[in-house]
Phi, psi and omega in degrees: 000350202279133205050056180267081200285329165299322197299150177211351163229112172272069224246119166281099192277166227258027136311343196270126153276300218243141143259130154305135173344132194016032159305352173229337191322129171088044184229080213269013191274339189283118185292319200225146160220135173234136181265146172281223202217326217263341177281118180231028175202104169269130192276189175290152175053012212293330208217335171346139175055020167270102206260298181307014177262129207266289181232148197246161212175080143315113187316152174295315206244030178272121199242342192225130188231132158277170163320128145084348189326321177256000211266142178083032155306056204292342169306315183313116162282332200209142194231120169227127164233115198253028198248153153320334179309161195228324183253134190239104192304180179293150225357050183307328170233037191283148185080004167295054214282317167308331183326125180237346180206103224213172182199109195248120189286114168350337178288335171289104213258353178226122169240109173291181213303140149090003177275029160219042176261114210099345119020120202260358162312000000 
């Protein structure tokens, strides 16, 4: 799926545990991505160059994030976590250049290097 210049919506449906590494990556027409409850692992690069994406909504019950998952969304205005995760790996939003406001929940006890990085925050 990856570098899918037509696609504009992403609705998982909610048999899905894991998106795999760079599975939406460079798929820069997507507007929406909505998670289901059943997702608990966004792989590396999963959303990486999705630019036309506005807002982000983490799944509740998502424990595991790769390297790079959001970085060059360049659209996102708004990040909501609404998740398990404890850790935000490395350039998870980096280049996230519209980012206008972010609210990082006390569960989040590590934020490694560059993962709001170039971020205008």
């Amino acid at each position: 799926m990856s570098n899918e210049k037509e696609l504009t919506s992403v609705i998982i449906p909610n048999v899905v545990t894991e998106i795999g590494e760079s599975a939406f990556e460079m798929c820069s027409g997507i507007k929406s991505i909505s998670f289901p409850e059943s997702v608990t692992t966004i792989g590396v690069n999963a959303f990486n160059g999705c630019a036309g994406v506005t807002e982000i909504v983490l799944p509740p019950n998502l424990v595991n994030i790769g390297v790079g998952a959001f970085a060059y969304c360049s659209n996102v205005k708004k990040i909501q976590f609404n998740s398990k995760i404890t850790e935000l790996p490395m350039y998870m939003f980096s280049n996230c250049t519209a980012l206008e406001s972010l609210v990082i929940p006390s569960t989040i006890v590590k934020i490694n290097g560059f993962a709001f990085g170039d971020c205008k925050i």
